[in-house]
Each structure stands twice: as C-alpha cells, then as structure tokens.
C-alpha positions in Angstrom: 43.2 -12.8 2.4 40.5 -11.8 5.4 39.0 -8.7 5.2 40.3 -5.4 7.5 37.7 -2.8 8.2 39.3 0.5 7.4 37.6 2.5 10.4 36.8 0.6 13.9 35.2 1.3 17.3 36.3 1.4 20.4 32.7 0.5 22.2 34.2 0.4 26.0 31.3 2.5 28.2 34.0 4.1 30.0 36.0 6.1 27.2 35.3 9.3 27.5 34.6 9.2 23.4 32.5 6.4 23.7 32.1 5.0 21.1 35.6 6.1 20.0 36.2 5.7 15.9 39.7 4.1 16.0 42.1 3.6 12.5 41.5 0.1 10.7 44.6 -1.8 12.5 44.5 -0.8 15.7 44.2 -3.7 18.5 43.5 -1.4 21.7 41.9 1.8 21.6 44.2 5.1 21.7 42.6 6.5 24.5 41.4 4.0 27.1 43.4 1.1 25.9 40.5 -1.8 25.9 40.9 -4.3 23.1 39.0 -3.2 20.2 38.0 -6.2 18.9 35.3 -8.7 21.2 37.2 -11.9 22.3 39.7 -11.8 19.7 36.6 -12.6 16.8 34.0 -9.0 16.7 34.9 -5.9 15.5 32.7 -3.3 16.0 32.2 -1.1 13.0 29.8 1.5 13.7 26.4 2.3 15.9 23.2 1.2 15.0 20.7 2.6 17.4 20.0 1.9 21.2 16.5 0.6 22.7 15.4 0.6 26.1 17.7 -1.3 27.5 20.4 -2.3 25.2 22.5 -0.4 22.1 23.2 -2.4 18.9 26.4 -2.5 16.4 27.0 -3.2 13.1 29.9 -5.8 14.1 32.6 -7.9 11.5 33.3 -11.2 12.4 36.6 -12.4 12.0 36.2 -15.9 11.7 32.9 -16.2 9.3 34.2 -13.4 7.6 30.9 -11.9 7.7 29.1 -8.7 9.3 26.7 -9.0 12.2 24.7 -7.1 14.8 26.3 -6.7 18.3 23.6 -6.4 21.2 24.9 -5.0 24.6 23.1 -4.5 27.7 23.0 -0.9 28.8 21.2 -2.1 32.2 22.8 -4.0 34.8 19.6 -5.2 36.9 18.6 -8.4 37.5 15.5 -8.0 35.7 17.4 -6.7 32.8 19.8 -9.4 32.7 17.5 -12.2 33.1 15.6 -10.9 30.1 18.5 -9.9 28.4 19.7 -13.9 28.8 16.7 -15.1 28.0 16.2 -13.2 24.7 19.5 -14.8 23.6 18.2 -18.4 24.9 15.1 -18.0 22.5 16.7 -16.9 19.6 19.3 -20.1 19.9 16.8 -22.3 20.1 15.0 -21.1 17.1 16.4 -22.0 13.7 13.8 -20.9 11.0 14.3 -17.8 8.3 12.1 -15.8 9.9 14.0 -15.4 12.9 17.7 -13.8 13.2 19.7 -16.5 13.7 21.9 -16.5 16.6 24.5 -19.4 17.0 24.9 -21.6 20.6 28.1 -18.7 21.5 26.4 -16.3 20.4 25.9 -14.9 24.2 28.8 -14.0 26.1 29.6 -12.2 29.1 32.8 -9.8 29.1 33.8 -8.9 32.9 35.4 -5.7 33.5 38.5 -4.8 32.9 39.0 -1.5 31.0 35.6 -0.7 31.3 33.4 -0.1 34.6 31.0 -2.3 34.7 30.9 -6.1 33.2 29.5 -6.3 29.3 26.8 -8.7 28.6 26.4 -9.3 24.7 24.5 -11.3 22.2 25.6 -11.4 18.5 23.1 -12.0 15.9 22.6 -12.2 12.3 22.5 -9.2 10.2 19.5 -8.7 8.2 19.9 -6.6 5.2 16.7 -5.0 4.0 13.6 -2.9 5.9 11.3 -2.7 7.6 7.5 -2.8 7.2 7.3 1.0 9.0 9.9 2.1 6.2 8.0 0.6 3.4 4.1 2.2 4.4 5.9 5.6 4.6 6.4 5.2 0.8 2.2 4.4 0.5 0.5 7.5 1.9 -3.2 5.3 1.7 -1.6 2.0 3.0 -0.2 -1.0 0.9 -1.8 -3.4 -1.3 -4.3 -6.0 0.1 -2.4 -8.6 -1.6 1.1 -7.3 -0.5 -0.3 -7.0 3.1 -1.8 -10.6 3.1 1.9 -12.0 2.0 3.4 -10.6 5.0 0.1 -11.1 7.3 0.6 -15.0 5.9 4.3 -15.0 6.2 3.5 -13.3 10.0 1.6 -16.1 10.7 3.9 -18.7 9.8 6.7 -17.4 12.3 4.0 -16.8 15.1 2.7 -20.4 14.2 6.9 -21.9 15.2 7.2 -19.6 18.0 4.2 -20.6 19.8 4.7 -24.5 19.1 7.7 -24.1 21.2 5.9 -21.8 24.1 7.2 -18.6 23.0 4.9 -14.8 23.4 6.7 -12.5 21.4 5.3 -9.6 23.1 6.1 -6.8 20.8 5.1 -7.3 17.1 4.4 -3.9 15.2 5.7 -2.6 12.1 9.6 -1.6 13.2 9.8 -4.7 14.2 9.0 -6.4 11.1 11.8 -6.5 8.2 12.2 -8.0 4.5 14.9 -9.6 3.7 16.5 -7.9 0.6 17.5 -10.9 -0.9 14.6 -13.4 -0.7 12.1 -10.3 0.1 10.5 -13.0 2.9 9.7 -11.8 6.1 11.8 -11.8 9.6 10.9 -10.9 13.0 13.1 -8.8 15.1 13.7 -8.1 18.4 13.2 -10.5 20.9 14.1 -8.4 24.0 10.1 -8.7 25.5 9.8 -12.3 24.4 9.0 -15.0 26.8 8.1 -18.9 27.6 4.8 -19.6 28.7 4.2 -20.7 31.9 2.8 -24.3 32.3 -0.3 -23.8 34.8 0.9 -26.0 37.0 3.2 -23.4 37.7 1.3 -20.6 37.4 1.6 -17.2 40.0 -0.2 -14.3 40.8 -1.1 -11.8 38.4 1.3 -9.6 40.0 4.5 -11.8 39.7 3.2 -13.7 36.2 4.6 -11.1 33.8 7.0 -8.5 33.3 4.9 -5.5 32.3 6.3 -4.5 28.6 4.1 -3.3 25.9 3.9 -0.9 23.3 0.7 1.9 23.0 -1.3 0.9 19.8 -0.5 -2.2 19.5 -0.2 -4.0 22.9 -3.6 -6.2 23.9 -5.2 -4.9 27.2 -4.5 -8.1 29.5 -0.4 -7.3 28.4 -0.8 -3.4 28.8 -1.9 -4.1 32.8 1.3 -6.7 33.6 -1.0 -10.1 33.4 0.3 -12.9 31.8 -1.0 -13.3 28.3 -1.1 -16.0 25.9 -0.5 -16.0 21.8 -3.5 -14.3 21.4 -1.7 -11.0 22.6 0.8 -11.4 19.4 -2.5 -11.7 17.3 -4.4 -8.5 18.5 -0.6 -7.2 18.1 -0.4 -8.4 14.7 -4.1 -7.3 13.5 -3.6 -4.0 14.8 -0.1 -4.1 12.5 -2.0 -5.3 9.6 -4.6 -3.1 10.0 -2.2 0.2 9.9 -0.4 -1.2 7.2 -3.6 -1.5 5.1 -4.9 2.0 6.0 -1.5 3.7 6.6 -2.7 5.3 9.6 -1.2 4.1 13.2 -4.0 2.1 15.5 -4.1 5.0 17.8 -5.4 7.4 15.4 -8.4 4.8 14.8 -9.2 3.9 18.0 -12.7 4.9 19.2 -12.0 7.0 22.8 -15.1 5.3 24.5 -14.9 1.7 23.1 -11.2 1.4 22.2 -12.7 -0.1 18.8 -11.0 0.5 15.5 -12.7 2.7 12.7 -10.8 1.6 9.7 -13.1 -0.2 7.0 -14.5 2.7 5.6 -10.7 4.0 4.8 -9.6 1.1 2.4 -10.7 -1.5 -0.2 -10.6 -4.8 1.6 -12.3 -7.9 0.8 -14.8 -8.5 3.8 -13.7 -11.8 5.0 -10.2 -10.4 6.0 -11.3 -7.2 7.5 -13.8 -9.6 9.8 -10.9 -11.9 10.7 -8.7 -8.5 11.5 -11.7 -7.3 13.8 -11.6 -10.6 15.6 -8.2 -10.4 16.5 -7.7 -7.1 17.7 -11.1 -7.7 20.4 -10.0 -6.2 23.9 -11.7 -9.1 25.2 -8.6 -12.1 24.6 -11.8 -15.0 24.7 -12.9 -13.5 21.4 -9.8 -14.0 19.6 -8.5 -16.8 17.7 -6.5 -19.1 19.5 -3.9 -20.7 17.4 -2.2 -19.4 13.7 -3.4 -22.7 12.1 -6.9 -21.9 12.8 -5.9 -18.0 11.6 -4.3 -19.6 8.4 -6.9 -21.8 7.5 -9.4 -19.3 7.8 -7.0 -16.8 5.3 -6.7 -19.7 2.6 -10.7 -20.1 2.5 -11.4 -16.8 1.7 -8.5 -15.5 -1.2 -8.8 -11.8 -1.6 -11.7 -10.7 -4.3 -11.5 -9.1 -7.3 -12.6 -5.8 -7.6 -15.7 -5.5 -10.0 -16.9 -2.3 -11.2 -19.6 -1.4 -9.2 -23.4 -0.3 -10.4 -22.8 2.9 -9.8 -20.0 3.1 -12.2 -21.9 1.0 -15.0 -24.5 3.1 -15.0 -22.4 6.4 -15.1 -20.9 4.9 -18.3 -24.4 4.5 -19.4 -25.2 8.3 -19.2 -21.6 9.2 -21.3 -21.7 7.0 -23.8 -25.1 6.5 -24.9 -27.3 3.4 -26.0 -24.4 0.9 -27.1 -22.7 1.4 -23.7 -26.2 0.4 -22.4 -26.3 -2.5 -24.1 -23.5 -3.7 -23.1 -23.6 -2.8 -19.4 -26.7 -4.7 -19.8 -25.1 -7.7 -20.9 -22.3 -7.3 -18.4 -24.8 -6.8 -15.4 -27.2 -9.9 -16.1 -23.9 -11.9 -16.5 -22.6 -11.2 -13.4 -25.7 -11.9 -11.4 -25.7 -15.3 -13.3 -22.5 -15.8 -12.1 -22.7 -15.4 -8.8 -25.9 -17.7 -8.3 -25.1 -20.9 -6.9 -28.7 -22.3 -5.8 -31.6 -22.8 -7.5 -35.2 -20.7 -6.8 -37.2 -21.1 -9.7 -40.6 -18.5 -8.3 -37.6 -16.3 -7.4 -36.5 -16.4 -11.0 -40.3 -15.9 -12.2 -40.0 -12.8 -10.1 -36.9 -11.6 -11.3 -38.3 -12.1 -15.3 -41.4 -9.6 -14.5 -39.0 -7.2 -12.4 -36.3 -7.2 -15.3 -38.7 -6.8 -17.9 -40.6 -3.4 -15.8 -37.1 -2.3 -15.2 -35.4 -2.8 -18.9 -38.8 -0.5 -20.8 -38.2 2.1 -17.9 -34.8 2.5 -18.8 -34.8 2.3 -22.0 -37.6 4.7 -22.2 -35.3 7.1 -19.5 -32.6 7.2 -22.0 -34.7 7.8 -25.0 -36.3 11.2 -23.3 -33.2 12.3 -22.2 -30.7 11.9 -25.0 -29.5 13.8 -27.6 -30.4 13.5 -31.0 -27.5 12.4 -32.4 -27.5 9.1 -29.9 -30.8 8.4 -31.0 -31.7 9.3 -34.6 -35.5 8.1 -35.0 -37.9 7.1 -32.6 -38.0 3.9 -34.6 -34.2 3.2 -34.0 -34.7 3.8 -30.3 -38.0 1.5 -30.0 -35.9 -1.2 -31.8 -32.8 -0.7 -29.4 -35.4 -1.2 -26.4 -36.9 -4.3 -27.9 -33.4 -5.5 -28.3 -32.2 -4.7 -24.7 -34.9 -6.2 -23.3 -34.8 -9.3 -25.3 -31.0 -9.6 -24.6 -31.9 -9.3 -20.9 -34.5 -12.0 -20.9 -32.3 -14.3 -22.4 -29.7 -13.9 -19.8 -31.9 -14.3 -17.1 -33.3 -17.2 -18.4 -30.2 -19.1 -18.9 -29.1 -17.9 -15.5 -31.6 -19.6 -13.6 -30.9 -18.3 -10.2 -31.0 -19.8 -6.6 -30.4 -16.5 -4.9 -30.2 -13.2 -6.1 -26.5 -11.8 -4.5 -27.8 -8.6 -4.7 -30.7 -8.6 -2.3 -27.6 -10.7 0.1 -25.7 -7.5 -0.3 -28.8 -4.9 0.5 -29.4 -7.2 3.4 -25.7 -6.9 4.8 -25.4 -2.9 3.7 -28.9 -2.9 6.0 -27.2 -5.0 9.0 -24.2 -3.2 8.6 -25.9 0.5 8.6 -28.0 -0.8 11.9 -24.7 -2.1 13.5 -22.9 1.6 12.6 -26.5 3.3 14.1 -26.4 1.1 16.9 -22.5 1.8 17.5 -22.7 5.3 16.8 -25.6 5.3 19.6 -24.1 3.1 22.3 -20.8 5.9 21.7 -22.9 9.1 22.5 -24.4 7.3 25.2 -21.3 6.1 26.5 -19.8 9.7 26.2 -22.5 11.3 27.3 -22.9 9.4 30.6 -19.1 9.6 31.2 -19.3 14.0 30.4 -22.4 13.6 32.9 -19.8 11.9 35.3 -17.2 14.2 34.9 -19.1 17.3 35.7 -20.7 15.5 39.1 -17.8 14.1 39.7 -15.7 17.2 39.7 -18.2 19.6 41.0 -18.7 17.5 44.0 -15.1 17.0 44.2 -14.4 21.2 44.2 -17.7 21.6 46.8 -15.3 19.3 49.4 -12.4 20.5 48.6 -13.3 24.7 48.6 -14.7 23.4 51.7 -11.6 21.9 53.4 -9.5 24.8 51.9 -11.7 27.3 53.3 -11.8 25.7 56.9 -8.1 25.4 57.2 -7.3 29.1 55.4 -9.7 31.1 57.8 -10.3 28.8 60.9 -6.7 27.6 61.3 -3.3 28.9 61.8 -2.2 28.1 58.1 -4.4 31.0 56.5 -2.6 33.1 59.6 0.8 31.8 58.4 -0.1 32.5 54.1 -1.3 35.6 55.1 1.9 36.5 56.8 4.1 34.5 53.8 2.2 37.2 51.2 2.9 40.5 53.3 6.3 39.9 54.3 7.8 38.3 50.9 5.3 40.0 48.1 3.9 43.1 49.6 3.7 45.0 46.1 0.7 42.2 45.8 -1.4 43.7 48.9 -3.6 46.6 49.2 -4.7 47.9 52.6 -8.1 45.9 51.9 -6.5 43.0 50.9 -4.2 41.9 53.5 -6.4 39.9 56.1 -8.1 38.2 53.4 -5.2 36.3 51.1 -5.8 33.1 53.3 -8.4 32.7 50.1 -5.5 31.9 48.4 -5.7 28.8 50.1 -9.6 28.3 49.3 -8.2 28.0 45.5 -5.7 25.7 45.9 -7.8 23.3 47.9 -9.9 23.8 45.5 -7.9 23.0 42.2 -6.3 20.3 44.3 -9.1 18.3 44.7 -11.0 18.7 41.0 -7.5 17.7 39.6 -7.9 14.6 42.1 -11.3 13.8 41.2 -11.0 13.4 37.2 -8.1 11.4 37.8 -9.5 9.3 40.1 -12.9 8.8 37.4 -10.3 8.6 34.5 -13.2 9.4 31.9 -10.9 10.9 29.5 -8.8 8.1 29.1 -5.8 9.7 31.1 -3.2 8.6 33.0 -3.8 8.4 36.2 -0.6 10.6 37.7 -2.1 11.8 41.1 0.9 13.5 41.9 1.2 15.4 38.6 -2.6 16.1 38.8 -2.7 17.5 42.5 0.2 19.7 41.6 -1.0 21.1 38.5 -4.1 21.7 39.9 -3.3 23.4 43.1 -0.8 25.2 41.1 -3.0 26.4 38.3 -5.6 27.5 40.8 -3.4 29.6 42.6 -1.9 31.5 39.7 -5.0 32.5 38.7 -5.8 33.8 42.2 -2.6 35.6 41.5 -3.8 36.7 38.5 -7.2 38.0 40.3 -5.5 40.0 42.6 -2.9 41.5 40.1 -5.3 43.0 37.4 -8.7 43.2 39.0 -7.6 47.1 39.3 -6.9 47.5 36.0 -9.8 45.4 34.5 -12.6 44.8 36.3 -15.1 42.4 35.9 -12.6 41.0 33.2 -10.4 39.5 35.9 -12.5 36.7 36.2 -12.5 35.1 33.2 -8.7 35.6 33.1 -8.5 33.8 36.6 -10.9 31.1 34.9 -8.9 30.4 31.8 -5.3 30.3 33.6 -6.8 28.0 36.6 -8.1 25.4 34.0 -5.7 25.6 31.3 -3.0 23.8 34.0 -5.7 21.9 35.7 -6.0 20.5 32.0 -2.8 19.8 31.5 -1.6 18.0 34.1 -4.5 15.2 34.0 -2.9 13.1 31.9 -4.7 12.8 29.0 -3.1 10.6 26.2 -3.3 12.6 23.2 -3.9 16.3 22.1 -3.4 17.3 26.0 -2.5 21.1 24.9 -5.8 21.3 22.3 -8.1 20.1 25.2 -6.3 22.6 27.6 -6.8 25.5 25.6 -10.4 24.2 24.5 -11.7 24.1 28.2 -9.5 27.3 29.2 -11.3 29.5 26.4 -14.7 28.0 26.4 -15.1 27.8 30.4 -13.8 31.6 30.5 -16.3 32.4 27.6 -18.9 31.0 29.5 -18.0 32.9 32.5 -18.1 36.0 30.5 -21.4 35.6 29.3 -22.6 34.9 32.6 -21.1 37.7 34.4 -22.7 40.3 30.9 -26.1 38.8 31.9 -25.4 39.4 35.5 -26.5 35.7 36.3 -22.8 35.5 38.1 -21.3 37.9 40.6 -18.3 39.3 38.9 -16.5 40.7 41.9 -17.0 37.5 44.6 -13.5 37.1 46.3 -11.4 39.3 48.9 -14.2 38.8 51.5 -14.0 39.7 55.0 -11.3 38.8 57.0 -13.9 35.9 59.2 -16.3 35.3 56.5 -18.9 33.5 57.5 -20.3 29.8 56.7 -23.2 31.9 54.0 -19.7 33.0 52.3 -18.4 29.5 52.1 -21.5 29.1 49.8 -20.6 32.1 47.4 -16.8 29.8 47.2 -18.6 26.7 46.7 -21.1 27.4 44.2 -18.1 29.3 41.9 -15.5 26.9 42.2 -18.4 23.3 41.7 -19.6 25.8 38.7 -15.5 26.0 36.9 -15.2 22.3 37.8 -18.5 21.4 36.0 -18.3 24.0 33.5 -14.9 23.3 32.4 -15.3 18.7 32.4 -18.4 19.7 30.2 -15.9 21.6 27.6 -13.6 18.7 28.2 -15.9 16.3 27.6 -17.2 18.1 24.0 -13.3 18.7 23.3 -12.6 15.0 23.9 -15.4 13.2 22.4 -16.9 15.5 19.7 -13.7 17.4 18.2 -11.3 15.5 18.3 -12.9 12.4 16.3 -14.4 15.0 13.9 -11.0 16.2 13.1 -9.4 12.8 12.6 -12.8 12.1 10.2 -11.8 15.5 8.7 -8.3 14.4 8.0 -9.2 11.0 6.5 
C-alpha cells in the first residue's frame, strides 16, 4: 500500500500562510485552493532552508515511493532563470555518487495559476547525512590528517568528472560538502553557481565572460572580480576548504591582511608534502596552481601521510625521568632511526659521524652521571661500565647503518630555509604595512588639506555658508551664542573636510575595505559635522576638553563607514580613542591650539592655514592608529587566540 504523509504543505507563494501545513489527505490547500501535491507526483513535506535565490523542500514522491529535495526559484530574472536551468542541465548530465542525482524530468516549469507568478522547479535526490561544516564543529583543533585526506581524495575524484565534462563548480566549501550516511563517501552539493566552460573560440570580454558569484574565504581572486575562471578556481576553493578543516579555523581568520597568504602550518600536525601541495593551490596567482585533479591525485598517492615519530626532544625528556636504562634504550632507538632513514651511501660522512657519536655518547653519559641521584647510579664503577656499554651499543649501530646522508642535517637545513623564508616573510609584511600606513597618512592628510580648502572657500566666500548660517539661526537657535552666529559657515569647513578624508582612504583601499564611496562620503561628512556639533555644544562647559571629544566622534564614523571587512567597530573605536589621546596630549603640552574654531566672520587665507593644518593632522593622526589597529592588533589577537 503507498505511503501517505500525515502532515503536507501547501508551498503556493501567494497563500497568505505560505508555506501552509495542510492535514495528510488533502488535494488542494484550505485556504488558497492550489493543488498540494506537484503535477500529481511531489508532495511537499516540510521546509528545508532558502539560498540566494531559491528555497528547498523536503518533498515525497508518489511514484518512487521515496523522499526527495524540491528546489524552487524565488527569482524570476532572466539571469536567475538561465542559471537556475542550467544548474538542472548539469546535474542531469552527471550520473556519478558524488553528485545528487537528478533524473531527465527532474526540471519542470509550473505556470501560474493559483499562485502569482510561474514556478520553476528542479527535484533532486535526497542525501541523508552531513555536512563537512557540521562535522569540524565537533573537532575544536580540526579533523584528522587521514580523515581530511579521504575526503580531500574523494574531492578530487568528483572535481576530476566534473571538469572532464567542462564543468566550474564555483562554490566548493565545507556546507557544501556532505557524507552520505550510509556509504559515509562524499557528495557535492549545490550546483546553483556551476557552469560550462567556454571554448576560446568563443570566448568574450571579461566583463560579459562570467557571472560574478563567489563566496568570501574561499573564492580565488580571478572569480571574486567576475573574470572567467578555469578548474583551478575549485582547487584554491578546495585547498582553502581542506585547509580549515585541518585547522578548524575558517580561511579568513588565517589570511595575512597585506599578502592575502594563509598562516596555518604552525596550528596542526601535517606531513609536509600535503601542506606544500595545499599552499600551491590556494596561490592568488591561478598560473601557480595545479592544473588538472589527475596531476593533484598523483601527487597525493606519492607522498602517503607520515607517521608521527617521537621527536628528540621527547626522547631525551624520558632520559632525564627515568634514568640510565631509559638512556640506553633511547640510545638504541635514536641510532636506529637514523639508520633507517639513510638511503645513500657516504662512507667519510660515516667516519665523521663515528668520531662525532663517540664525543657525543662520553659527554652524555658523563652529564647523567654528575647529575643523577644515587639511587640511579650506585657506584662510579656501575656508571663507568653503563658508559662503556652505551657507547659500544652506539658504535655498533652506526656501523651497521652505514649512511649516505644523515636526515638530520636535511631537517636543520630545511628548519634553516624555512626560518629564513618566515624572516623574510615577516619582513616583506612590515614593509608592506608600513609603506601602505605611510600611504594612508599622505594620502588622507593631503586629501583633508583639499578638501578643508574647498569647504572653507564655499562656506565663507559663497552664498552656501550665507544660507548654513541662516539654516542654524532660524531652525537651532538654542545652538548659537551672540559670538557664534556669523561664523557656523565652519560647519561646512568640517564636512568638506570629513568628506574628502573618507573619499581618499577609500579611493587608496589600504585597509582592505570595500570601496563604498557613497557610504564613505556620507559617514564622513556626517561624522565630521557631529563633532562640530559637539564643539559648539560643550566647549562652555569643558574647555579645552571639547576637542578631543570633537576628535574622537568625527573619526569614530569616518571609521566606520570605510568599509573595512572585518573588526570595523574595534578599528573605529581604536582610531577614535587613540587620535583623541593624542590630541590631548598635544593640547597639555601646548604644541596644539586648543581653542582654534569660531573665527571671524571673513577669516582670512592665514586662517585657512590654522583649518588645514588641524584637520591634515586628524586625517594623518587618526590612518596612523588605523594602520597600527589593522596590521599590528588585530593579527596579534588572532596569534593570541590560536
């Protein structure tokens, strides 16, 4: 006997209960009167979430007697459609278990009737299980190497069928990754930004090759700016995946701010022939990456994940517990592995080593006869004949061993190359931060000069500072003081000015912001006014106080609105405070007027130079804090954190 759901819905957009739970047997909805169930076969069942542009149901089908996933098209663009179709093209083309499969009716379009607008739907297989995001919330230090490499292998394999058939997936991460409960193999998911590559015979400009779709983090740069991309953008998409799910921490905390590099080996165990195969596919430069998943695979079968050795460090702390047995057999241990990890032959080298190991083996033993207890060693003759028997024991090994190359000087060498690389890195960064903090504060000063200076022609040598100035005494007289009113055209002085430094750190983007003019100009014109306001409302009361008030409110919204990425409100109030701090100091050690504004009502062009210099010193004053705020303590709390 088929199966009834118990509970349906009623998914027609234009029910005013939409989605409207209906009884079990109902064929038309009790309010709006649409048939519940999808040409006569889908039932919807209940809501599964909704994307950008479409909303997903868990849906029954009738005539497989199975449950599926309903996708429906909230947008009704042409854009939207075409990639809305041709999501449901690629996923019936595609017949592989890593892939939901979709059968050839799978898309259908439903006119309107009941409903508004015409339904455009795809029905897909229902995969039972997680995904990867849901599984590295339950490891707070990332997953397993070996885990990771599965998927990362199984990854590569669906990339590897997707591509042989022209096909940029375009948004791999870890919600988009799922297990199957059943077989536990992995399944890629949501193919709403996927794609067919474009032959170049066909090929357009860069502003009609792609639609611009990506996702921060994980996106590759060439994607990010709407140019068409190739499979390398899946790989740096799927090495910044593996990556997070190794260190559990999402790409964009471990992305440098000056080179856009990851920082991540220093957070996990990883043998080093995978975490160099990760850094080469997530380079911002696409030239740098590998080009195909065979050549990714291959490389990942030639280099299996190590085993993890104790290290030195730990032998010889077992050494200093445990006494003079332990040492003999961390001895043993240590001259075996070196043996084992020779493969070519260098018999002076092996001379060498003899003298070096027989210096190294009296030393120690000596060392541990000084400094232990009596009760390790009982007589000095027990302790002599323990050394004799180390050192003998040691010989032997490293005579048998006959080694070609010593690993260990290999590994000093690449600890050396790799400290020089981290020197080097950490160098080029600070030089790189330090040049853009230089460019900020010339940037923004000159930037305030013009823009104090534009504000200051229009305000007094214009009819605008006539019209302000009338604006303020008519609608907020409780502002003005007798002194006060011919001069509030300065009011427009500070918005030119805020106007214009906003304007110029968007336009250098330094600070890797967005660059939202509008928002910026607005913001900054906005802020600086208010803390005019703020001037002219409290200097009575406070004094030379007023102006680092004025300060801190004028750069906390310049700040704010410059787009900045991340941690917008911490660099906001960082430059706020510290540019009014520095403001305060310089007014207590009277190096800065305290009381410069409310001039006379036709100041003259000297004046203009008292406007200048206070507004170019806020602007540079306040992209220095920024620049300390965004490039010293803000990594230094992330390093804190890890």
């Amino acid at each position: 006997m088929p199966y009834q759901p118990s509970v349906t819905l009623c998914i027609n957009p234009s029910d005013p209960q939409h989605p409207h739970v209906q009884a079990g047997g109902n064929k038309f909805c009790t309010t709006c009167g649409a048939a519940i169930a999808l040409r006569e076969r889908y039932i919807p069942l209940k809501k599964l979430g909704t994307g950008g542009f479409s909303v997903i149901y868990s849906i029954w089908d009738l005539q497989t007697q199975t449950e599926r996933v309903l996708k429906i098209l909230l947008e009704n663009g042409a854009k939207a459609r075409q990639l809305f179709q041709q999501e449901a093209a690629i996923l019936t083309s595609l017949n592989h278990p890593g892939v939901p499969r979709v059968e050839p009716d799978g898309y259908f379009h439903l006119p309107a009737s009941n409903s508004q607008r015409d339904l455009f739907c795809l029905v897909m297989e229902k995969i039972d299980g997680q995904t990867l995001e849901a599984i590295l919330d339950k490891y707070d230090r990332g997953c397993p190497e070996e885990m990771v490499r599965d998927w990362f292998g199984q990854a590569l394999e669906i990339l590897q069928v997707l591509h042989s058939r022209q096909i940029i997936h375009r948004d791999l991460k870890p919600s988009n990754l799922m297990l199957r409960q059943e077989t536990n193999r992995l399944v890629l998911i949501d193919f709403g930004g996927a794609k067919k590559r474009r032959s170049r015979q066909h090929s357009v400009s860069a502003a009609e090759s792609s639609t611009r779709l990506y996702s921060p983090g994980y996106s590759p740069p060439e994607q990010s700016s709407g140019r068409d991309v190739e499979p390398a953008a899946d790989f740096y998409a799927l090495g910044r995946t593996t990556i997070e799910l190794l260190t559990g921490q999402p790409p964009s905390e471990l992305e440098d701010p000056v080179t856009k590099e990851l920082s991540w080996r220093h957070l996990v165990q990883v043998s080093s022939s995978f975490a160099d195969l990760l850094d080469e596919l997530v380079q911002e430069d696409a030239r740098l990456r590998p080009t195909s998943a065979t050549a990714i695979e291959q490389r990942l079968l030639q280099n299996p994940p190590i085993e993890t050795q104790p290290s030195v460090y730990q032998a010889i702390h077992q050494l200093s517990l445990n006494g003079w047995k332990r040492s003999q057999l961390i001895a043993t241990y240590l001259t075996h592995r070196l043996a084992q990890i020779s493969k070519q032959r260098s018999p002076q080298l092996v001379n060498q080593m003899h003298q070096i190991a027989a210096r190294t083996t009296n030393l120690f033993a000596e060392t541990i006869r000084k400094q232990s207890p009596p009760s390790t060693f009982q007589t000095h003759n027990t302790t002599s004949q323990g050394s004799h028997t180390l050192r003998q024991a040691t010989q032997r090994k490293l005579s048998t061993s006959r080694f070609a190359s010593i690993p260990f000087v290999t590994k000093i060498g690449r600890s050396l190359t790799n400290i020089t690389r981290s020197l080097w890195r950490l160098t080029t960064q600070v030089g790189h931060a330090g040049i853009d903090t230089i460019r900020a504060i010339v940037w923004s000063a000159i930037a305030a000069v013009v823009g104090t200076s534009i504000g200051f022609i229009f305000g007094y040598f214009s009819p605008l500072g006539i019209a302000v100035n009338s604006f303020l005494v008519e609608y907020l007289p409780q502002l003005m003081t007798d002194s006060q009113i011919a001069t509030e055209a300065e009011s427009i002085v500070f918005a030119s000015a805020g106007l214009f430094t906003a304007l110029g750190l968007t336009a250098l983007g330094v600070f890797d912001q967005r660059r939202r003019y509008f928002i910026s100009a607005l913001l900054g014109a906005s802020g600086y006014v208010l803390g005019w306001l703020c001037w002219t409302l409290i200097t009575p009361y406070m004094g030379i106080w007023s102006l680092p008030a004025t300060v801190c409110v004028a750069i906390a919204f310049l700040v704010s609105g410059l787009g900045l990425r991340r941690h917008r409100f911490f660099h906001a109030t960082v430059a706020a405070v510290s540019t009014a701090i520095v403001f305060t100091i310089l007014v207590r050690l009277n190096l800065f007027p305290a009381l410069i504004f409310h001039l006379s009502p036709q100041p003259s062009w000297f004046e203009l130079q008292l406007y200048a210099t206070f507004f170019g010193a806020i602007a540079a004053i306040s992209s220095c804090c920024l620049g300390i705020s965004h490039y010293i303590l803000i990594p230094c709390w992330r390093w804190l954190q890890r």
